[in-house]
N, CA, C and O of each residue as an XYZ file, in Angstrom:
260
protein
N     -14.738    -10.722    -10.247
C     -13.682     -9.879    -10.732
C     -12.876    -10.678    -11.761
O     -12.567    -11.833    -11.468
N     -12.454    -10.082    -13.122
C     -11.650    -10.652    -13.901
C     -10.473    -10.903    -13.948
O      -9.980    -10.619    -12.856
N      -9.913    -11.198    -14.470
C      -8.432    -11.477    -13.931
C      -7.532     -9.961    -14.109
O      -6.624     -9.594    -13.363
N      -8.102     -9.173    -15.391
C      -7.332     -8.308    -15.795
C      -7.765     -6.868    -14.310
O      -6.973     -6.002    -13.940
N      -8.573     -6.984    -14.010
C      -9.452     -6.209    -12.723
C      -8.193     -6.610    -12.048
O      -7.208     -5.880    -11.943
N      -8.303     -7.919    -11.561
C      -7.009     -8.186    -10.483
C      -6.043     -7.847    -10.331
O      -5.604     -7.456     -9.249
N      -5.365     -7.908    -11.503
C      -3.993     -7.600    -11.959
C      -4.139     -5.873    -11.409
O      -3.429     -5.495    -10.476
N      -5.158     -4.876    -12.115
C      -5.436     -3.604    -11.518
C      -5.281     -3.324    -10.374
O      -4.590     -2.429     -9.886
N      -6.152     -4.356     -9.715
C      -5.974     -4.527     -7.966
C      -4.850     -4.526     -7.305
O      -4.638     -3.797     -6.336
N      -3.754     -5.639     -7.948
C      -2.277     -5.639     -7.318
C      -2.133     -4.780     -7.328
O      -2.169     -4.068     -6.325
N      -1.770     -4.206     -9.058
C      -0.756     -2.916     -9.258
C      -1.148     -1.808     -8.190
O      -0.151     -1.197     -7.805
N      -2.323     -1.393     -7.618
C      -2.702     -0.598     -6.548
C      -2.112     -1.213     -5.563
O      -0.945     -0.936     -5.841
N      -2.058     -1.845     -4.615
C      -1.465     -2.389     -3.737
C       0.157     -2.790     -3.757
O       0.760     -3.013     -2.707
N       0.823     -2.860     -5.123
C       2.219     -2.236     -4.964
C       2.696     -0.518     -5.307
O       3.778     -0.084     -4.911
N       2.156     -0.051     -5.737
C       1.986      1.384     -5.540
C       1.500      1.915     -4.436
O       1.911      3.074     -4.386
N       0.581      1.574     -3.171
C       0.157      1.841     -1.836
C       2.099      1.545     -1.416
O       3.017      2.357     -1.303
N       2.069      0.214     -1.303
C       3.597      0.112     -0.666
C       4.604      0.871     -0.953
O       5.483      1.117     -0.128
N       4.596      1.336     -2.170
C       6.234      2.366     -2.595
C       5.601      3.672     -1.529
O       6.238      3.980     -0.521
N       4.603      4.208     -1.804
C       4.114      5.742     -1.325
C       4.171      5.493      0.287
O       4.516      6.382      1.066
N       3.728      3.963      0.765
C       4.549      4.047      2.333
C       5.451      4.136      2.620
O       5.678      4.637      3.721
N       6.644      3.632      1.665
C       8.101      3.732      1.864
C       8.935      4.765      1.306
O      10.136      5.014      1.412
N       7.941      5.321      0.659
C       8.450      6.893      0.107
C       8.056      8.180      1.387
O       8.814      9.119      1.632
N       6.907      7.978      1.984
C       6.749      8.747      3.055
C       6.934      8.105      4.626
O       6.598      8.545      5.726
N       7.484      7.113      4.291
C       7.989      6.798      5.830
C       9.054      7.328      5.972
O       9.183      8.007      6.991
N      10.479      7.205      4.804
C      11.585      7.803      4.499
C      11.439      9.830      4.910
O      12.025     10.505      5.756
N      10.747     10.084      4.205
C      10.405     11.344      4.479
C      10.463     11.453      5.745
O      11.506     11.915      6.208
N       9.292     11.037      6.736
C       9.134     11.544      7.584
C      10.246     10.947      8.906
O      10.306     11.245     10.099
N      10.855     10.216      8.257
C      12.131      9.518      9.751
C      13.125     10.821      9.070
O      13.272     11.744      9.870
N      13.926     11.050      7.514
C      14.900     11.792      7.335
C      14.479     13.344      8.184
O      14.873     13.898      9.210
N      13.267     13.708      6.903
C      13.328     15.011      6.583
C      12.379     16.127      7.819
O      12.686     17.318      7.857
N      11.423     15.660      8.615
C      10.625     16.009      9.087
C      11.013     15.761     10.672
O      11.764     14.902     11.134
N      10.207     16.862     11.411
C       9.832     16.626     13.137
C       8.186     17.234     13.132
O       7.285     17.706     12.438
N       8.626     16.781     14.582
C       7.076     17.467     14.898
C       5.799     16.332     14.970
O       5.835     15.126     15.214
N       4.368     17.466     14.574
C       3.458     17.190     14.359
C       3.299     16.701     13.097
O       2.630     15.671     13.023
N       3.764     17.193     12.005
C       3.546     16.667     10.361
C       4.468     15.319     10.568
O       4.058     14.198     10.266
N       5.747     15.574     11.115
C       6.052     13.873     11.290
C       5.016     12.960     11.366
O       4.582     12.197     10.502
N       4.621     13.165     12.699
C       3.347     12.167     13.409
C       2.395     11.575     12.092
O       2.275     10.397     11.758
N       1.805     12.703     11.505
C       0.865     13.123     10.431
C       1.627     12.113      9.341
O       1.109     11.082      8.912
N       2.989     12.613      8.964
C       3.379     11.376      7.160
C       3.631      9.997      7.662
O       3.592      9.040      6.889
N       3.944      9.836      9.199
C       4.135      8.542      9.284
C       2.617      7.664      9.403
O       2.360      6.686      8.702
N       1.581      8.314     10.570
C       0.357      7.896     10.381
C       0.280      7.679      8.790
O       0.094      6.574      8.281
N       0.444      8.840      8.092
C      -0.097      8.062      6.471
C       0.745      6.964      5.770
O       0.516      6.276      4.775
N       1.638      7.021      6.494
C       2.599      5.602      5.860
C       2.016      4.707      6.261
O       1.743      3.854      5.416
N       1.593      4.480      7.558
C       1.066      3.260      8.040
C      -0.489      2.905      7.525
O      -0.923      1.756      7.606
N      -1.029      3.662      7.159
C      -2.376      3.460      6.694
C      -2.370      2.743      5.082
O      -3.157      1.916      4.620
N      -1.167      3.401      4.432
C      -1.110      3.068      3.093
C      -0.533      1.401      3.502
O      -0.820      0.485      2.730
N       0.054      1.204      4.405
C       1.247     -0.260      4.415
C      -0.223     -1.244      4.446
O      -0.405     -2.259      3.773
N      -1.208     -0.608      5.450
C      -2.356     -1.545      6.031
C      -3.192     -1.877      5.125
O      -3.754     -2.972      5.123
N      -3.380     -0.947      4.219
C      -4.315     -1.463      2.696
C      -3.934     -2.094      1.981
O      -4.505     -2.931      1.282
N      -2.246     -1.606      2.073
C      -1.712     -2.504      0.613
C      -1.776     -4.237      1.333
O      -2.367     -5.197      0.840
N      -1.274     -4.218      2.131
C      -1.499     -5.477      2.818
C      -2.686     -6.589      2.573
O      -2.573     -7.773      2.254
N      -4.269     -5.531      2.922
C      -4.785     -6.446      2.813
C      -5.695     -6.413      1.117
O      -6.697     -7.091      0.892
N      -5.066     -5.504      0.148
C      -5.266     -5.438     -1.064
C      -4.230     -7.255     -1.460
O      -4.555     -8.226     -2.143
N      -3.077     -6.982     -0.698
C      -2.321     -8.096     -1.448
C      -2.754     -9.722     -0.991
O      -2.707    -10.755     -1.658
N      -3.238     -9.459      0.591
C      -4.457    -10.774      0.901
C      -4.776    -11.515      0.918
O      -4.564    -12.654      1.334
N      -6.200    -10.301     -0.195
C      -7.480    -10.667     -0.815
C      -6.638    -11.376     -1.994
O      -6.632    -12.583     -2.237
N      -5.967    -10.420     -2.637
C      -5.682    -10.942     -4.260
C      -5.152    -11.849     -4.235
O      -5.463    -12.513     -5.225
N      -3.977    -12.675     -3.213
C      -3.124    -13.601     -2.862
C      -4.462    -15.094     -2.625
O      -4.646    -16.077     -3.344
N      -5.010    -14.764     -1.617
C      -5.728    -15.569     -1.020
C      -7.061    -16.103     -2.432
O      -7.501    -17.230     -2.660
N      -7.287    -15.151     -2.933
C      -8.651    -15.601     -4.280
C      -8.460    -16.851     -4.772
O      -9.196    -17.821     -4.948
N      -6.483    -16.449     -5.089
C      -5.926    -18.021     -6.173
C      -6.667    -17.740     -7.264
O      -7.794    -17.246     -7.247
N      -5.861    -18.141     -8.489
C      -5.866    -18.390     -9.605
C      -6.972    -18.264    -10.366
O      -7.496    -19.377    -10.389
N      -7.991    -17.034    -11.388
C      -8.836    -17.149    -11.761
C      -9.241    -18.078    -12.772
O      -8.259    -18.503    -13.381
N     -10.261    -18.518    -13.147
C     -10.269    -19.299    -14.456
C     -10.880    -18.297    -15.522
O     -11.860    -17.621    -15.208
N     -10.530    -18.235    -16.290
C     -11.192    -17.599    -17.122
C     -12.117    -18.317    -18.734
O     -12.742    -17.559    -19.476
């Protein structure tokens, strides 16, 4: 992977994190129920990728190009 790929890679993995913290917010303010259950499950799924999107990319270190 190139470095500029990588950089792609982050930017996905800080965009996963806003959309968890944009629908975690949602679903603690605005929501009950079952769809609660439902936006928070998807918050947590997005937190778990971005995580290990940030990792991989963390852990690679420094490409040479």
């Amino acid at each position: 992977m190139t470095a500029l790929q990588n950089m792609w890679v982050s930017f996905i993995g800080l965009f996963l994190m806003f959309v968890s913290t944009a629908a975690a917010v949602l679903g603690k303010e605005k929501l009950t129920g079952v769809l609660r259950f439902l936006v928070m499950t998807f918050s947590f799924i997005c937190l778990v990728i971005a995580g290990l999107i940030v990792f991989v990319v963390v852990f690679r270190g420094p490409l040479a190009e």
